[in-house]
VORO-614400 format. One record per residue (C-alpha): residue in one letter; residue number from 0; x, y, z; chain. Coordinates in Angstrom, 2 decimals, padded with zeros to 5 digits, always signed. Example, Ala and Ser with C-alpha at 12.3 -4.5 7.8 and 13.67 -1.06 7.14 Angstrom:
<r aa="A" i="0" east="+012.30" north="-004.50" up="+007.80" ch="A"/>
<r aa="S" i="1" east="+013.67" north="-001.06" up="+007.14" ch="A"/>
//
This chain:
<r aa="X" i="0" east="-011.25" north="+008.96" up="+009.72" ch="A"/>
<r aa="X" i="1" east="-009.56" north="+007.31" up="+006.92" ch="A"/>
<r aa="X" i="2" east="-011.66" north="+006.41" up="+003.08" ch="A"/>
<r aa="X" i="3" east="-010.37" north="+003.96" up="+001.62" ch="A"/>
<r aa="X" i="4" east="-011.49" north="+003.55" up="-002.07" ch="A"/>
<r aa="X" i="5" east="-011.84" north="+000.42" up="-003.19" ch="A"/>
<r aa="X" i="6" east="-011.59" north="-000.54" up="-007.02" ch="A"/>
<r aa="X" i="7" east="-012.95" north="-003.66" up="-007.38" ch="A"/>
<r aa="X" i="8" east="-011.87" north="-005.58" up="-010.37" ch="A"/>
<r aa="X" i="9" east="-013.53" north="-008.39" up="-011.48" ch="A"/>
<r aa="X" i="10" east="-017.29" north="-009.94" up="-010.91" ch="A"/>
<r aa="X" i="11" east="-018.05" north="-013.40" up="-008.65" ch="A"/>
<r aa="X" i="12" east="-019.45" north="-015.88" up="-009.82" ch="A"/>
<r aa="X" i="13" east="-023.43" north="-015.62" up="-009.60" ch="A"/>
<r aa="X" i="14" east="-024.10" north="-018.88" up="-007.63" ch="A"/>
<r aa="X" i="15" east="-021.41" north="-017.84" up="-004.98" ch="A"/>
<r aa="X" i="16" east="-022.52" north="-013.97" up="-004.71" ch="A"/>
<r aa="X" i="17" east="-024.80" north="-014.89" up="-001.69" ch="A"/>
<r aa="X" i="18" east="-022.50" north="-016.43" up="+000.36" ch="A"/>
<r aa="X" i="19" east="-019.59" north="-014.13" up="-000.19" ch="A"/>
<r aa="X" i="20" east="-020.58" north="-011.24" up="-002.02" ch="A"/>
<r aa="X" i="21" east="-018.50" north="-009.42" up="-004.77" ch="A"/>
<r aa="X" i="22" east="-015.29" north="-008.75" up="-004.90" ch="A"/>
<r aa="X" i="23" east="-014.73" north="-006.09" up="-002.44" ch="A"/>
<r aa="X" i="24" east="-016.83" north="-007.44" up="+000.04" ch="A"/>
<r aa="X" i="25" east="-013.94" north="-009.11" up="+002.03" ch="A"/>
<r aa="X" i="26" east="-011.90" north="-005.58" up="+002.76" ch="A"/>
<r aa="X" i="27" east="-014.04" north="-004.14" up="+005.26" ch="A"/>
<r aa="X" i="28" east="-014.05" north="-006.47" up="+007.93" ch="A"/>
<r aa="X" i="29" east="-010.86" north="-007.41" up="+007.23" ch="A"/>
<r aa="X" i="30" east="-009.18" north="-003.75" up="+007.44" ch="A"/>
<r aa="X" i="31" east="-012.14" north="-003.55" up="+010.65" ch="A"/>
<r aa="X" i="32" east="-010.38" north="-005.84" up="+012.68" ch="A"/>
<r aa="X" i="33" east="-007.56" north="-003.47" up="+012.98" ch="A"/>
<r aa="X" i="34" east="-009.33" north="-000.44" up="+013.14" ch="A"/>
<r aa="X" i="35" east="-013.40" north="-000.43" up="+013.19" ch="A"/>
<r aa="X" i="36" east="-013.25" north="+003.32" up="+012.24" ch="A"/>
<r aa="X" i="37" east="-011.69" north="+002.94" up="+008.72" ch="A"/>
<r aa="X" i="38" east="-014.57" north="+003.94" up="+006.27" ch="A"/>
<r aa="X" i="39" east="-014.52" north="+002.42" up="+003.02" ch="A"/>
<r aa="X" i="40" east="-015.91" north="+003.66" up="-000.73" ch="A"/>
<r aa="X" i="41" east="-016.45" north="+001.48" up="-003.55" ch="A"/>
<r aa="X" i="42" east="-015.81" north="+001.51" up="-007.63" ch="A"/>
<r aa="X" i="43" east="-016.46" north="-001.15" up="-009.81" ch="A"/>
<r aa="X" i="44" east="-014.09" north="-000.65" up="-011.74" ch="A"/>
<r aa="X" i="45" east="-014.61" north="-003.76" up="-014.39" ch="A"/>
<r aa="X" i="46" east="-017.78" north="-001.65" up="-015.12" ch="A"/>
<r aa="X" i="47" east="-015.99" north="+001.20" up="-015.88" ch="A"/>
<r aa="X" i="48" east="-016.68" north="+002.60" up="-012.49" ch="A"/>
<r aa="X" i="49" east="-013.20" north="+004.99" up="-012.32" ch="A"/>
<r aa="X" i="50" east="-013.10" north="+007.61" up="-009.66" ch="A"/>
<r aa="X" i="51" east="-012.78" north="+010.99" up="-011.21" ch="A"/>
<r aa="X" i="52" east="-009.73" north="+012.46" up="-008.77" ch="A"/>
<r aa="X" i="53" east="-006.85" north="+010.23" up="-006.84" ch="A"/>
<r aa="X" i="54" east="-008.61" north="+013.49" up="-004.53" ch="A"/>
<r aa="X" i="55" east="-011.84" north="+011.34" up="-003.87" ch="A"/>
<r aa="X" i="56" east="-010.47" north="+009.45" up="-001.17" ch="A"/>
<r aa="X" i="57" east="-007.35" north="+009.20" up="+001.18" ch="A"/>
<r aa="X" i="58" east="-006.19" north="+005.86" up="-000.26" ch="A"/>
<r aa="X" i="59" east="-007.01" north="+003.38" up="-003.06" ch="A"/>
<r aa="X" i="60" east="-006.82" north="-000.02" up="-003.11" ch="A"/>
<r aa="X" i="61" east="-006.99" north="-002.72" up="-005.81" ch="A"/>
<r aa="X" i="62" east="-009.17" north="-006.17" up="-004.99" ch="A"/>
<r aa="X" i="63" east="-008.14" north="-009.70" up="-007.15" ch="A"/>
<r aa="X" i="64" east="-009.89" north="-010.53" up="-009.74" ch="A"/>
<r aa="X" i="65" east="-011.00" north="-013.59" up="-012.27" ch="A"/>
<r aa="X" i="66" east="-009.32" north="-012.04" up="-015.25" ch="A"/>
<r aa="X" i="67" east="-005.33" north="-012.02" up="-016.31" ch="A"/>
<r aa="X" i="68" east="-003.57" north="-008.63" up="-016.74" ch="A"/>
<r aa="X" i="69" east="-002.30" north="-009.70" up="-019.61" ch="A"/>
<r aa="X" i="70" east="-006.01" north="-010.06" up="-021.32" ch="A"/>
<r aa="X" i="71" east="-006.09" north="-006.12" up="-021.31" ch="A"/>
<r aa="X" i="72" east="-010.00" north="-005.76" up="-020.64" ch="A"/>
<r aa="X" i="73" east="-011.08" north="-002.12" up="-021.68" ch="A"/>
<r aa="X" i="74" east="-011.32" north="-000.93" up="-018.94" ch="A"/>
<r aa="X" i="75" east="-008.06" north="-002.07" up="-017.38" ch="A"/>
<r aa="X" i="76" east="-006.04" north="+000.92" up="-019.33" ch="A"/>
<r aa="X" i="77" east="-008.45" north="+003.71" up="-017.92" ch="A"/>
<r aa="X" i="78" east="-007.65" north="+002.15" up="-014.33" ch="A"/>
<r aa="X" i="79" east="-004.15" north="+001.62" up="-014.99" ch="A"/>
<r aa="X" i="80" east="-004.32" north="+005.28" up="-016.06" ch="A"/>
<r aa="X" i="81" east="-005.93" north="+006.31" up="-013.34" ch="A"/>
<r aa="X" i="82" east="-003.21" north="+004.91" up="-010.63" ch="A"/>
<r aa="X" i="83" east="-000.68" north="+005.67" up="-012.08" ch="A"/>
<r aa="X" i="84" east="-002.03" north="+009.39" up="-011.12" ch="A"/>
<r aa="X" i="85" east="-003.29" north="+008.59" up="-007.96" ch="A"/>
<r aa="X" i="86" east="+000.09" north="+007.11" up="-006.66" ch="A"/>
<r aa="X" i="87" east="+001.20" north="+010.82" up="-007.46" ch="A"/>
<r aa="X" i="88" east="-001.17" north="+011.92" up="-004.56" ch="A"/>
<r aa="X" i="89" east="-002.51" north="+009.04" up="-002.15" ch="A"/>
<r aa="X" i="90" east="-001.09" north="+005.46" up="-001.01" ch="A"/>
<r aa="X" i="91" east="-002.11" north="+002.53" up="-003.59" ch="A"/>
<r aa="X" i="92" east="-002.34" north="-001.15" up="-002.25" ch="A"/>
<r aa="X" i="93" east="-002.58" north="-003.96" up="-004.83" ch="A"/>
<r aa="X" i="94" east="-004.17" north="-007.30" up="-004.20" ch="A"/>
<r aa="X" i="95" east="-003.18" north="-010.19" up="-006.32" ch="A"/>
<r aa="X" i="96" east="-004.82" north="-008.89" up="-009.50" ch="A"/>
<r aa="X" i="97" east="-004.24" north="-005.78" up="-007.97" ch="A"/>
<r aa="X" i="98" east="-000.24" north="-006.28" up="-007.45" ch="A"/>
<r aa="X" i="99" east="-000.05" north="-007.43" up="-011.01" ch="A"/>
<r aa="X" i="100" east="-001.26" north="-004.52" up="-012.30" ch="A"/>
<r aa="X" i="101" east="+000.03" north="-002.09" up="-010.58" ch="A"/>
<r aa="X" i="102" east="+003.56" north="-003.81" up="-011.51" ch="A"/>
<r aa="X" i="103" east="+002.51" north="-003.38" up="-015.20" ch="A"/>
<r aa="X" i="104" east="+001.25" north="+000.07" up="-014.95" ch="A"/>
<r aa="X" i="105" east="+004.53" north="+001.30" up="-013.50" ch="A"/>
<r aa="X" i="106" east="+006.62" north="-000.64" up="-016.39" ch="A"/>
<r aa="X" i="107" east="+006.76" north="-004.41" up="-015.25" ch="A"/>
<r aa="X" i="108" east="+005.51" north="-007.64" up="-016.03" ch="A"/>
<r aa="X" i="109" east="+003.40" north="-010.10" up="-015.61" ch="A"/>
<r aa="X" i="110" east="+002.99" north="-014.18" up="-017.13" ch="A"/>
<r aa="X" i="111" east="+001.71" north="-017.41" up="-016.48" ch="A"/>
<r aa="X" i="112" east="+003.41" north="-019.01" up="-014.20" ch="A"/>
<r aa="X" i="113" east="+005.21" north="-022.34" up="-015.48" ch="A"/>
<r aa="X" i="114" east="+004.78" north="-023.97" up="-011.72" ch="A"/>
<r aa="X" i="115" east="+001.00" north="-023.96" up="-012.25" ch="A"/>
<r aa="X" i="116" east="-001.45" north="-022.28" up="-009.53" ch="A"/>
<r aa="X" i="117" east="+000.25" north="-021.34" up="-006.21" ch="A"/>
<r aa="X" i="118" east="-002.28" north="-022.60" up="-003.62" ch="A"/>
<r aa="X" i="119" east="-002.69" north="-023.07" up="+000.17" ch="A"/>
<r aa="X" i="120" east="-000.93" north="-020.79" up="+002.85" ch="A"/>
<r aa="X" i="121" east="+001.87" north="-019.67" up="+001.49" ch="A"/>
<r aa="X" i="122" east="+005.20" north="-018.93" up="+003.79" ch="A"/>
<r aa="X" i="123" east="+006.62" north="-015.64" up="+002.02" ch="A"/>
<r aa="X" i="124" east="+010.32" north="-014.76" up="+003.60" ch="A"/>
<r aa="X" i="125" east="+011.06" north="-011.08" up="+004.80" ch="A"/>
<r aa="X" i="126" east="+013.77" north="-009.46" up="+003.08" ch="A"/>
<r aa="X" i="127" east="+013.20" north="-006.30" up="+004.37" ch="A"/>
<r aa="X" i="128" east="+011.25" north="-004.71" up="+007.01" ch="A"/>
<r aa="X" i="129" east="+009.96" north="-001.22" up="+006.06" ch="A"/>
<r aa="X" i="130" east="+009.91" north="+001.60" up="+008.23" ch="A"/>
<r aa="X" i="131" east="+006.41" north="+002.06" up="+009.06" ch="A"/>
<r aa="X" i="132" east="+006.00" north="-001.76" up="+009.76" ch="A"/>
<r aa="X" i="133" east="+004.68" north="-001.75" up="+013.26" ch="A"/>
<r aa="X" i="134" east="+008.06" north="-002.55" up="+015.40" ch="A"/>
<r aa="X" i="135" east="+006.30" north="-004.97" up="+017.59" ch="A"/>
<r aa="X" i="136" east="+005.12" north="-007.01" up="+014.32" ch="A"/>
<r aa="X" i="137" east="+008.77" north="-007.80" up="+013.15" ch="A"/>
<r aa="X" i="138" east="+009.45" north="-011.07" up="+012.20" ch="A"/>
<r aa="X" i="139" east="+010.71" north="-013.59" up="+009.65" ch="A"/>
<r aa="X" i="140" east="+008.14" north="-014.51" up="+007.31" ch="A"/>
<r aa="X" i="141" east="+004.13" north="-013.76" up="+006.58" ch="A"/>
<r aa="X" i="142" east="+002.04" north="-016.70" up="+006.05" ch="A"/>
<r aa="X" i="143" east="-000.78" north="-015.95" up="+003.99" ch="A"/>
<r aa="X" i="144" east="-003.66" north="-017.41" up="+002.17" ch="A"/>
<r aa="X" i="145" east="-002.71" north="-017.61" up="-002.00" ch="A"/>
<r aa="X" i="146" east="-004.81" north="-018.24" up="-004.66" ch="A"/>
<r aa="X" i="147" east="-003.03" north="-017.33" up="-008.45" ch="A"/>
<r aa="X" i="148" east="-001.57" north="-018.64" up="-011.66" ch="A"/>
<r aa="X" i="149" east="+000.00" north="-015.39" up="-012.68" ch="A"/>
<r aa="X" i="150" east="+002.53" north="-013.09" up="-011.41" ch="A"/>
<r aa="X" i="151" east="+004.59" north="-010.28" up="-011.86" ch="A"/>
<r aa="X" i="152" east="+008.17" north="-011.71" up="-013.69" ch="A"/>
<r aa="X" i="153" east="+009.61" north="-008.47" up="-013.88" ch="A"/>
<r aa="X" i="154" east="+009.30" north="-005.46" up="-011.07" ch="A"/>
<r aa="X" i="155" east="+008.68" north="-001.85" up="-011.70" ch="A"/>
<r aa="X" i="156" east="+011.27" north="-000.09" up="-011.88" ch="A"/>
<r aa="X" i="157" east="+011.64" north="+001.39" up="-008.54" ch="A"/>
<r aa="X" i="158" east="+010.32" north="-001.97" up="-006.77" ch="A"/>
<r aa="X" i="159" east="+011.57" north="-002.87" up="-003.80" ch="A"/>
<r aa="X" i="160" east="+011.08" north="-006.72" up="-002.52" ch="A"/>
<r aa="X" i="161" east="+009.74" north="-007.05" up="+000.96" ch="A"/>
<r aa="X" i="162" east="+008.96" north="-010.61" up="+000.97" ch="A"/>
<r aa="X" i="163" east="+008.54" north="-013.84" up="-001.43" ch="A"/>
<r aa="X" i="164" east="+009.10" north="-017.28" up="-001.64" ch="A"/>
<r aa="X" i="165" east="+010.87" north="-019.88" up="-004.28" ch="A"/>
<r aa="X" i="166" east="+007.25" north="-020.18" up="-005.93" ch="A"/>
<r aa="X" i="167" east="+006.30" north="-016.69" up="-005.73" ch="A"/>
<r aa="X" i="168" east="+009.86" north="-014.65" up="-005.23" ch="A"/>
<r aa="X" i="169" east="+007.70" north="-010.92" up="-005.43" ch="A"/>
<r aa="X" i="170" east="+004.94" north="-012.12" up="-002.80" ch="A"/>
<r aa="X" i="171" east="+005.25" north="-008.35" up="-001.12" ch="A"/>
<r aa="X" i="172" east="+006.62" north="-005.29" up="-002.92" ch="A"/>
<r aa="X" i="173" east="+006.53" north="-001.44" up="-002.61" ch="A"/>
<r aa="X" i="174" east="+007.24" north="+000.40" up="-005.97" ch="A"/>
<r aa="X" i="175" east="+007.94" north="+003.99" up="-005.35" ch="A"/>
<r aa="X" i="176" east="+007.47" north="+005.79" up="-002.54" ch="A"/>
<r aa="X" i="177" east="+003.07" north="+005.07" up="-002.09" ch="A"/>
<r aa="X" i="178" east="+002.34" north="+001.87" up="-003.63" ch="A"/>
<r aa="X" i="179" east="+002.35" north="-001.45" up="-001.56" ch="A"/>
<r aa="X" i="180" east="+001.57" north="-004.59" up="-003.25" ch="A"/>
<r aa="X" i="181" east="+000.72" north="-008.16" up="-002.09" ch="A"/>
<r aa="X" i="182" east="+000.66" north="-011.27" up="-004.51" ch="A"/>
<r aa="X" i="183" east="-001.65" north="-013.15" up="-001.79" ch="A"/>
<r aa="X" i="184" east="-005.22" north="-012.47" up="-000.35" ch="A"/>
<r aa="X" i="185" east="-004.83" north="-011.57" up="+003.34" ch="A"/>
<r aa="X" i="186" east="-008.41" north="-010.68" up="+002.46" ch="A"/>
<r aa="X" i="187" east="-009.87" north="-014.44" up="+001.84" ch="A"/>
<r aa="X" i="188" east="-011.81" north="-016.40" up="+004.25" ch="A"/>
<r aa="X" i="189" east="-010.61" north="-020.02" up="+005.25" ch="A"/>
<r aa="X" i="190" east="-013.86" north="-021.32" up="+003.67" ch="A"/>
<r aa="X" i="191" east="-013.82" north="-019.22" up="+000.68" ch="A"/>
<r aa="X" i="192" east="-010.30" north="-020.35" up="+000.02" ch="A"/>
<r aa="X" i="193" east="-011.19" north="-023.95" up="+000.80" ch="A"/>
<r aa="X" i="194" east="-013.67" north="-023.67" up="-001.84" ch="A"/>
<r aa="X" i="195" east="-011.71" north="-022.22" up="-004.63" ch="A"/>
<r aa="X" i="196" east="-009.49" north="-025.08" up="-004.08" ch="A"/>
<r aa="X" i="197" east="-012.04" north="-028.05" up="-003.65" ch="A"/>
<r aa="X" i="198" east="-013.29" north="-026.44" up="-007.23" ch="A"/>
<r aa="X" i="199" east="-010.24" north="-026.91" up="-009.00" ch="A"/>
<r aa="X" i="200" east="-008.72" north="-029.90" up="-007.88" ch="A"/>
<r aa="X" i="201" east="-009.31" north="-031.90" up="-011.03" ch="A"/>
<r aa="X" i="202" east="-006.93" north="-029.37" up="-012.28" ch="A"/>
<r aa="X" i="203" east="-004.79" north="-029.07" up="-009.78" ch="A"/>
<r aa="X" i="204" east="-004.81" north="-032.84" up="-008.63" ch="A"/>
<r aa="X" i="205" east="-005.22" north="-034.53" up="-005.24" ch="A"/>
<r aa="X" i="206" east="-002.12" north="-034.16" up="-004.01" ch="A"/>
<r aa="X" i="207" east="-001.89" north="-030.13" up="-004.40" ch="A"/>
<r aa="X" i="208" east="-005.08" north="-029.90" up="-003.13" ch="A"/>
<r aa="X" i="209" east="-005.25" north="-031.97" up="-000.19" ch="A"/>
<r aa="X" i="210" east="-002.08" north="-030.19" up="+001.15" ch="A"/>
<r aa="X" i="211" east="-003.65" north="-026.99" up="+000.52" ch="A"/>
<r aa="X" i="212" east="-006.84" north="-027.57" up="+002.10" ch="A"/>
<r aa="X" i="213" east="-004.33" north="-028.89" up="+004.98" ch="A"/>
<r aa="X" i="214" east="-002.78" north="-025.75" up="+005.19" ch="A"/>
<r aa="X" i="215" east="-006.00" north="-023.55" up="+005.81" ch="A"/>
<r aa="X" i="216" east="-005.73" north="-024.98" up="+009.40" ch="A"/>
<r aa="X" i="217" east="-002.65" north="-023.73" up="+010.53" ch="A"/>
<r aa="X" i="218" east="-001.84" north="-020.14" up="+011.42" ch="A"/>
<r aa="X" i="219" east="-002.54" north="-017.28" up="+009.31" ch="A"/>
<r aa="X" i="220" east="-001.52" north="-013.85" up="+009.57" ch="A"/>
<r aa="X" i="221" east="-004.40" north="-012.52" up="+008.78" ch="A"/>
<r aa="X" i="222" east="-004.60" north="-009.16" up="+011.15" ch="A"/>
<r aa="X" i="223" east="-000.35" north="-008.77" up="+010.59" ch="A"/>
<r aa="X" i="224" east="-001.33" north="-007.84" up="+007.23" ch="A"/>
<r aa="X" i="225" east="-004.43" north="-005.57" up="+007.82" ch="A"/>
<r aa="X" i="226" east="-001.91" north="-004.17" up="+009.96" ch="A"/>
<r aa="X" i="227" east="+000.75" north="-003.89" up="+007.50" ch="A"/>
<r aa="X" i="228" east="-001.64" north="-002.17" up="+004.96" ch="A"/>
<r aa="X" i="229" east="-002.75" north="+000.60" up="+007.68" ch="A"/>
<r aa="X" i="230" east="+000.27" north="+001.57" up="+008.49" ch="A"/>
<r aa="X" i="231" east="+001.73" north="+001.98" up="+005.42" ch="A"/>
<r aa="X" i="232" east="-001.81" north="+003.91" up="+004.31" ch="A"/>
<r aa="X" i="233" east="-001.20" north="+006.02" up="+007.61" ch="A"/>
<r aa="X" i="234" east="+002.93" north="+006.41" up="+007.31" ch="A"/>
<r aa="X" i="235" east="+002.40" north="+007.78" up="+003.52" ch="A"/>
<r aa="X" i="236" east="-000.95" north="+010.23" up="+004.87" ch="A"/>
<r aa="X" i="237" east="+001.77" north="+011.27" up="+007.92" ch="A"/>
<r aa="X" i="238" east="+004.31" north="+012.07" up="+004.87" ch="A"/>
<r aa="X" i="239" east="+002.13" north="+013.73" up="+002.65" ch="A"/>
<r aa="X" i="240" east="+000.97" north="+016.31" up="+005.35" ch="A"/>
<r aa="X" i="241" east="+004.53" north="+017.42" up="+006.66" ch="A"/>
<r aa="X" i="242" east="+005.11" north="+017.97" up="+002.89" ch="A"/>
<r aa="X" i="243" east="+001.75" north="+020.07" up="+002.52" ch="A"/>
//
């Protein structure tokens, strides 16, 4: 059985916690509905909640969060820190905040982007198909559901593109040999997303928004990713034990 330890990085909002919980309440079921077995363990990071050992669990991964990478909380060094270490030993997967920092903490960077948010399902392009992608999941693109204003301008070095678009060209990386990073939240619900929308669209306007909200009813690729993130957890586990 795999344990997945999840560092969750920011706090919802209090009047939405009921409905959809905090931050890392979306990974289980959605890792679940690829494999029900995967057993999850979770840090709050943004409360200084740091695991002690990259040891403590299999693999990490890093939720989205509220706050900009570029704010440099306190306690965002002391993560950052710590992954940069636990990369050394276990698989990392970055989510949106996640990616971004991850991309920072390996020598990247991260800014506003001048487009404005990046909303709706977004259509990110495969440039490359890694080697533990599932072979009976190849294909040309990943539609997924995005939700940001920042994003990662310059790669790690060591980055390697998977997938991206002309809004978002870094929508899927790998820097390194165990870190996996995705700009979008395979994670979000249709409703959740559909919310976070519907709240901004005096900022984002009618016309952004409407097509946005459109977009949440067309297909999603929502288990191809939970997919994509087990297998690579699984293909870097399968490495790290032939090297033991």
């Amino acid at each position: 059985m795999t344990l997945v330890g999840i560092l969750e990085c920011g706090q919802t909002r209090g009047d939405w916690l009921e409905e959809y919980g905090e931050m890392a309440a979306p990974f289980p079921p959605f890792l679940h509905r690829v494999d029900p077995f995967v057993a999850f363990a979770i840090y709050r990071a943004h409360k200084n909640e740091i695991p002690e050992r990259p040891e403590a669990c299999d693999a990490w991964l890093v939720t989205g969060s509220p706050l900009s990478v570029y704010e440099h909380p306190a306690w965002q060094s002391r993560l950052a820190s710590f992954l940069v270490n636990a990369a050394r030993h276990r698989p990392v997967v970055g989510i949106c905040y996640g990616h971004q920092l991850l991309h920072e903490a390996f020598g990247g960077k991260v800014e506003k982007a001048s487009e404005g948010w990046g909303i709706g399902v977004q259509r990110y392009e495969l440039h490359e198909v890694p080697r533990w992608a599932p072979e009976q999941e190849l294909r040309e693109a990943l539609r997924l559901i995005a939700f940001h204003q920042d994003q990662v301008t310059t790669p790690a070095p060591g980055s390697r593109v998977l997938a991206g678009n002309s809004f978002c060209p870094l929508g899927i990386t790998t820097i390194g040999d165990n870190v996996l990073t995705i700009q979008a939240h395979p994670e979000m619900s249709r409703k959740l997303a559909r919310d976070l929308y519907e709240e901004q669209r005096t900022r984002n306007g009618d016309d952004l928004t409407d097509r946005a909200v459109a977009s949440l009813g067309g297909e999603i690729d929502v288990d191809l990713a939970a997919r994509w993130i087990l297998a690579f957890i699984e293909h870097r586990q399968a490495q790290r034990r032939g090297a033991l």
